[in-house]
mmCIF file of the C-alpha atoms, coordinates in Angstrom:
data_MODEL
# 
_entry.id   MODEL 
# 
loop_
_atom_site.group_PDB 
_atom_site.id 
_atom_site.type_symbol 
_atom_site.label_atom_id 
_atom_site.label_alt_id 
_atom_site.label_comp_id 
_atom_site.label_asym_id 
_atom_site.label_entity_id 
_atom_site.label_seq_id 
_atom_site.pdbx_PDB_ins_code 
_atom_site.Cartn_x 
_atom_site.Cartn_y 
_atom_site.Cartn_z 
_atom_site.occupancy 
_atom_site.B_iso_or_equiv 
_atom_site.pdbx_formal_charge 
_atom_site.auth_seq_id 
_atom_site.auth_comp_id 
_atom_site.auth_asym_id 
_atom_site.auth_atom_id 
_atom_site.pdbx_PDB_model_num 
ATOM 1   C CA . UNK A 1 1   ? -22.606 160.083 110.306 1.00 0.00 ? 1   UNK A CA 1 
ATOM 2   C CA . UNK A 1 2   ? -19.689 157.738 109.587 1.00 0.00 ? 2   UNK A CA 1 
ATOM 3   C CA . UNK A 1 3   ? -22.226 154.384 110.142 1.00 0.00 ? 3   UNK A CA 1 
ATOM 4   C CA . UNK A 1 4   ? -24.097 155.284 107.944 1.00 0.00 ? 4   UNK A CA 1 
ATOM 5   C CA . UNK A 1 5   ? -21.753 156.582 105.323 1.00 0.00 ? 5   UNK A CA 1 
ATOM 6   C CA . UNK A 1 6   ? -19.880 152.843 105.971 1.00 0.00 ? 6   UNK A CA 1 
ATOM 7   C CA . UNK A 1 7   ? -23.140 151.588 105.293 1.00 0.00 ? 7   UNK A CA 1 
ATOM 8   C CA . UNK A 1 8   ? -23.810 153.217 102.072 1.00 0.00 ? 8   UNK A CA 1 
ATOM 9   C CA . UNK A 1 9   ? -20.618 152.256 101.062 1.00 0.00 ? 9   UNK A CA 1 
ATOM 10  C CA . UNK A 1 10  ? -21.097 148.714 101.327 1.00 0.00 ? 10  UNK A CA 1 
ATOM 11  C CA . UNK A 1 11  ? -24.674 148.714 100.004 1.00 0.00 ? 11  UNK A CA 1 
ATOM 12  C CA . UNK A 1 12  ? -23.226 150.298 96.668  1.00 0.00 ? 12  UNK A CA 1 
ATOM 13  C CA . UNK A 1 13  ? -20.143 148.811 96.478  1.00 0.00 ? 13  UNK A CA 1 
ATOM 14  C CA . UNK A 1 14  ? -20.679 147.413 92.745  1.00 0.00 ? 14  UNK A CA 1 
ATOM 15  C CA . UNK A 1 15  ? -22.612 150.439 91.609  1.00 0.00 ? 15  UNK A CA 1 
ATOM 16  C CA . UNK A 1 16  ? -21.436 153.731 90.228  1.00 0.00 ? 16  UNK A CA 1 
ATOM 17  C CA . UNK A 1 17  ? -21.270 155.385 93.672  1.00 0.00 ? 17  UNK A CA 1 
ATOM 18  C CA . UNK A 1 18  ? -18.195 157.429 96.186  1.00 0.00 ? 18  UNK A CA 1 
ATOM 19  C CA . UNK A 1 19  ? -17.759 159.046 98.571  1.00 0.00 ? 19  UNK A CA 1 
ATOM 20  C CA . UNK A 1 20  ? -14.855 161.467 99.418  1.00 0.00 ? 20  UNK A CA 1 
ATOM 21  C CA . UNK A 1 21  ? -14.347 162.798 102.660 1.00 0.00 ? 21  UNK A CA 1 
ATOM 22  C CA . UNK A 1 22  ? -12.509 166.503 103.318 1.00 0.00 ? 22  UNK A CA 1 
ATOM 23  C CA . UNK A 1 23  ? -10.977 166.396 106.675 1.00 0.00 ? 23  UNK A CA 1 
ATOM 24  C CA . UNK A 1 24  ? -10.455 169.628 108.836 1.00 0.00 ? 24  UNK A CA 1 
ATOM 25  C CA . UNK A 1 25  ? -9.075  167.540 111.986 1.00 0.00 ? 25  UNK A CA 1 
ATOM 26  C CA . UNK A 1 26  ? -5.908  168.847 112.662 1.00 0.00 ? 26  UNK A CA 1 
ATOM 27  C CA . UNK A 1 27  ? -4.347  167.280 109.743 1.00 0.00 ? 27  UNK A CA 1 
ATOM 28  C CA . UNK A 1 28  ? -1.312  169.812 109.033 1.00 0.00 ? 28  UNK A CA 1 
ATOM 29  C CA . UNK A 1 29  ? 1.219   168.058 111.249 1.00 0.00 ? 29  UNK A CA 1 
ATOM 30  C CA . UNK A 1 30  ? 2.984   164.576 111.684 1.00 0.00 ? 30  UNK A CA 1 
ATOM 31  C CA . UNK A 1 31  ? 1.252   164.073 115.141 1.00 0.00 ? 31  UNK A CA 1 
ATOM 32  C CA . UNK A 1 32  ? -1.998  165.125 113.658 1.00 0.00 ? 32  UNK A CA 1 
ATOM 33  C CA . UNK A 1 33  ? -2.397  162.953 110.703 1.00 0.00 ? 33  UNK A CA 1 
ATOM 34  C CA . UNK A 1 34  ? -1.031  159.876 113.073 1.00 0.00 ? 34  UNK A CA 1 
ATOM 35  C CA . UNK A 1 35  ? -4.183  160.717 115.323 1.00 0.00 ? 35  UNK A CA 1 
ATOM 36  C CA . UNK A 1 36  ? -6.113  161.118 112.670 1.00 0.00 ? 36  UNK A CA 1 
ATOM 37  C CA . UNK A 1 37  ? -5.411  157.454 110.668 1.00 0.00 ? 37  UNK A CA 1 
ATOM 38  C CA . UNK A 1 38  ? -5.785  156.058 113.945 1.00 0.00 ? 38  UNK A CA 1 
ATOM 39  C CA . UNK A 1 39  ? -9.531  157.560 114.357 1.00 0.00 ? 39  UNK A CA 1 
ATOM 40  C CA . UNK A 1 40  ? -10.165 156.670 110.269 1.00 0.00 ? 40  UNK A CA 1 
ATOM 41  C CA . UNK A 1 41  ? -8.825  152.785 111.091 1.00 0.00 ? 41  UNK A CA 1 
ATOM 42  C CA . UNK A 1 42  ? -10.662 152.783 114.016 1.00 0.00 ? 42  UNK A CA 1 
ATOM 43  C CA . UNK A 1 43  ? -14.319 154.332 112.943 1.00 0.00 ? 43  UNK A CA 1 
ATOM 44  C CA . UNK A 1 44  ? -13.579 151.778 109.945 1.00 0.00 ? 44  UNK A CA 1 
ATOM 45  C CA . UNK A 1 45  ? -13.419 154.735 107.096 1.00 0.00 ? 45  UNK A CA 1 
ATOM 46  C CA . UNK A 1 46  ? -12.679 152.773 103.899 1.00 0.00 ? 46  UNK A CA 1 
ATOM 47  C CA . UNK A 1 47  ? -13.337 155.685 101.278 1.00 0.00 ? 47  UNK A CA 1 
ATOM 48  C CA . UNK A 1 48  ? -11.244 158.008 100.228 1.00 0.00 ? 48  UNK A CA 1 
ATOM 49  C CA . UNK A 1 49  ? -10.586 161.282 102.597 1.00 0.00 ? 49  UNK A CA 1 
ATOM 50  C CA . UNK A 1 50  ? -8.741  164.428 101.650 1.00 0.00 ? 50  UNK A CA 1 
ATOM 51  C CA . UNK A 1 51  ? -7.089  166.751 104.070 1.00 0.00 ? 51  UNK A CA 1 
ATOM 52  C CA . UNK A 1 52  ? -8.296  169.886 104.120 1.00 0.00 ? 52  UNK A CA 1 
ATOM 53  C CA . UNK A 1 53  ? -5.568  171.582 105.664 1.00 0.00 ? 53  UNK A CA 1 
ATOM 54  C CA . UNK A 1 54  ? -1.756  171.719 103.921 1.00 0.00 ? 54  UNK A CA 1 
ATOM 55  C CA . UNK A 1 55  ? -3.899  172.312 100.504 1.00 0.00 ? 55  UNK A CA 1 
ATOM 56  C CA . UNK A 1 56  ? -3.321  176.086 99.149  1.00 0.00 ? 56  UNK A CA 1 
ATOM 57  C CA . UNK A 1 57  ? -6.114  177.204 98.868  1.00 0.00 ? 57  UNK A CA 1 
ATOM 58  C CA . UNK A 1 58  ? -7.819  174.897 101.428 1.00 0.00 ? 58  UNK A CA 1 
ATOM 59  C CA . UNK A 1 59  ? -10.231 172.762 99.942  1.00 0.00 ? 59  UNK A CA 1 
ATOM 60  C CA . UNK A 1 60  ? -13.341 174.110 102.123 1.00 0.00 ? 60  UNK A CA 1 
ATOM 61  C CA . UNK A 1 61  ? -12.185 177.569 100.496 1.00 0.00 ? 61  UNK A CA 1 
ATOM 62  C CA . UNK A 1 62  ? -12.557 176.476 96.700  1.00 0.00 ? 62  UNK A CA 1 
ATOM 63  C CA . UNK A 1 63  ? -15.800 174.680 97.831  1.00 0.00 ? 63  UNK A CA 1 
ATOM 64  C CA . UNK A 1 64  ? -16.955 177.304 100.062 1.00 0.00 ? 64  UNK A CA 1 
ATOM 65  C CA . UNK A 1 65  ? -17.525 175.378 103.092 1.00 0.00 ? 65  UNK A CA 1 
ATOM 66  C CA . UNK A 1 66  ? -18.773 177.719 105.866 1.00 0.00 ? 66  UNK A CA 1 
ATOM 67  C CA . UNK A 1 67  ? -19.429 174.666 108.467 1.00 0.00 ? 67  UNK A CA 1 
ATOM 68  C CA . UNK A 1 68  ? -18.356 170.916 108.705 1.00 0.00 ? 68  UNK A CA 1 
ATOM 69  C CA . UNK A 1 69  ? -19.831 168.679 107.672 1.00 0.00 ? 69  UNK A CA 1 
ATOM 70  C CA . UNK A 1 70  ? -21.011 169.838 104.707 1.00 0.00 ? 70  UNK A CA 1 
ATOM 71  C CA . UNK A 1 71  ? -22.425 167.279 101.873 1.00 0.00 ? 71  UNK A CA 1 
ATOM 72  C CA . UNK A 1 72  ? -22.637 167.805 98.374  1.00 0.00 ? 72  UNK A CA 1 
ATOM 73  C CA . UNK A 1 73  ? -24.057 165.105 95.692  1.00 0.00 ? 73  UNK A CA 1 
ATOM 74  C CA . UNK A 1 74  ? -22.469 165.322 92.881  1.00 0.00 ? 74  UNK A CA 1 
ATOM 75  C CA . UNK A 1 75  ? -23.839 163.336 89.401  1.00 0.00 ? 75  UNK A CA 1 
ATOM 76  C CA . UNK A 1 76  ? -22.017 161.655 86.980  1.00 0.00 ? 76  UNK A CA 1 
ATOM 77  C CA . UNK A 1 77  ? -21.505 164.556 84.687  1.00 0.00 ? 77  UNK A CA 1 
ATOM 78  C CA . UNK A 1 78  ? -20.095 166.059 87.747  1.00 0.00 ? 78  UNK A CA 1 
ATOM 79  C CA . UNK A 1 79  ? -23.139 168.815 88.784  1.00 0.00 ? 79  UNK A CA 1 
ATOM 80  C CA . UNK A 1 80  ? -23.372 169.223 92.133  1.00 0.00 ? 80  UNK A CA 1 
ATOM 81  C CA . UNK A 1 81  ? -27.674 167.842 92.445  1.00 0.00 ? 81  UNK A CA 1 
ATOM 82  C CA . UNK A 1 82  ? -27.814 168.529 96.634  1.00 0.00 ? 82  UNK A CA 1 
ATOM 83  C CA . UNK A 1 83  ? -26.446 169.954 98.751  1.00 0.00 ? 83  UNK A CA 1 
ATOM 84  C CA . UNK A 1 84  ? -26.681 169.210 102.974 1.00 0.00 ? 84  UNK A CA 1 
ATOM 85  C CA . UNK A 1 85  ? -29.626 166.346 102.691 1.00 0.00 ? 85  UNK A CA 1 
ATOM 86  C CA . UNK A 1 86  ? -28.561 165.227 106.112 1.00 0.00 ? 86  UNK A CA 1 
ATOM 87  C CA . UNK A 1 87  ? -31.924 162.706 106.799 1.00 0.00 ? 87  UNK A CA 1 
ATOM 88  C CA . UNK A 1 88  ? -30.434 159.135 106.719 1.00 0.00 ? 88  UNK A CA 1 
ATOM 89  C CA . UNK A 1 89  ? -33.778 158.363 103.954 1.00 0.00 ? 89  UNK A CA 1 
ATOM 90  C CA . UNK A 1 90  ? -33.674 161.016 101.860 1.00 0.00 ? 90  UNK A CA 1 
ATOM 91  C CA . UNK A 1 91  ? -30.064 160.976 101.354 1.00 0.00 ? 91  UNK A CA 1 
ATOM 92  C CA . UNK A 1 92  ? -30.553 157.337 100.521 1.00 0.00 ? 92  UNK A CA 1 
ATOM 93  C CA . UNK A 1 93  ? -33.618 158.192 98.379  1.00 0.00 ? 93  UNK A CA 1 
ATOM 94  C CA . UNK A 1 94  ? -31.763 160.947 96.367  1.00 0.00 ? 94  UNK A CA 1 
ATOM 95  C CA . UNK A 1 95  ? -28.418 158.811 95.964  1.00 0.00 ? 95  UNK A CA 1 
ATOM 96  C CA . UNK A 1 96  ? -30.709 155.913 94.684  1.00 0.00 ? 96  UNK A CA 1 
ATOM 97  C CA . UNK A 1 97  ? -31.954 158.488 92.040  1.00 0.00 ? 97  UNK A CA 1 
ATOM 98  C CA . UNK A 1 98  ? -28.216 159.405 91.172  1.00 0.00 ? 98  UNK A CA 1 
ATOM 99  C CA . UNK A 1 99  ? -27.066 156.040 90.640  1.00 0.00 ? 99  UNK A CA 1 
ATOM 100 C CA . UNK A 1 100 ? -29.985 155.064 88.291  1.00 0.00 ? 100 UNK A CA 1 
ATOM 101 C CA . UNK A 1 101 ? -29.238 157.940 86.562  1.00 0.00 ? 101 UNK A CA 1 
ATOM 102 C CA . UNK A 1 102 ? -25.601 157.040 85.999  1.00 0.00 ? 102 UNK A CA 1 
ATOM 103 C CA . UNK A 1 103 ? -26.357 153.499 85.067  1.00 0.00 ? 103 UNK A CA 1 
ATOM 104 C CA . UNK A 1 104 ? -29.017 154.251 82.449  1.00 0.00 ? 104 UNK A CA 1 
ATOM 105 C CA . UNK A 1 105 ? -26.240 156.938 81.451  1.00 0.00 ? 105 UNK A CA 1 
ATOM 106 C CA . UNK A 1 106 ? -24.212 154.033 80.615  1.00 0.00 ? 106 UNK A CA 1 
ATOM 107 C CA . UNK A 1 107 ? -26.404 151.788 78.848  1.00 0.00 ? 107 UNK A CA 1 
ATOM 108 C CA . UNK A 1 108 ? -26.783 154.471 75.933  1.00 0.00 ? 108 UNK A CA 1 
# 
């Protein structure tokens, strides 16, 4: 998934659009989160990523997350829209929709 999440990333770079990652990778220790910035530098994540782990509660436990990954669209108001659209052209189709929305938001 991370191509395409870079590539949504650059496409909407001047629009109101982010993504936020959650990472379950072994983050709790030093030599984890070392491996783990080298993997983010080297897949080329630019966005914002959380670790799961070292959070009380875990994040995936306030969200509910029973599997990884799991995607949730959240709108401008912040109301989570979708949740899981996985196909590369409907997610892009249903962000597109989201990001209208929150421009014409913000011409009233």
């Amino acid at each position: 998934m991370i191509p395409h999440e870079r590539s949504l990333v650059d496409k909407w770079k001047d629009r109101p659009f982010a993504l936020l990652g959650v990472n379950s990778d072994n983050t709790s220790t030093d030599k984890g989160m070392a491996l783990y910035k080298e993997k983010q530098k080297e897949m080329g994540v630019t966005w914002r990523s959380f670790r799961n782990e070292g959070n009380t509660p875990n994040i995936s436990d306030d969200w509910r997350v029973r599997g990884w990954p799991t995607l949730y669209y959240i709108d401008h108001e912040g109301v989570i829209k979708h949740k899981n659209i996985r196909g590369e052209a409907e997610m892009e189709t249903v962000l597109e929709e989201m990001i209208g929305a929150a421009e014409a938001a913000a011409k009233k």
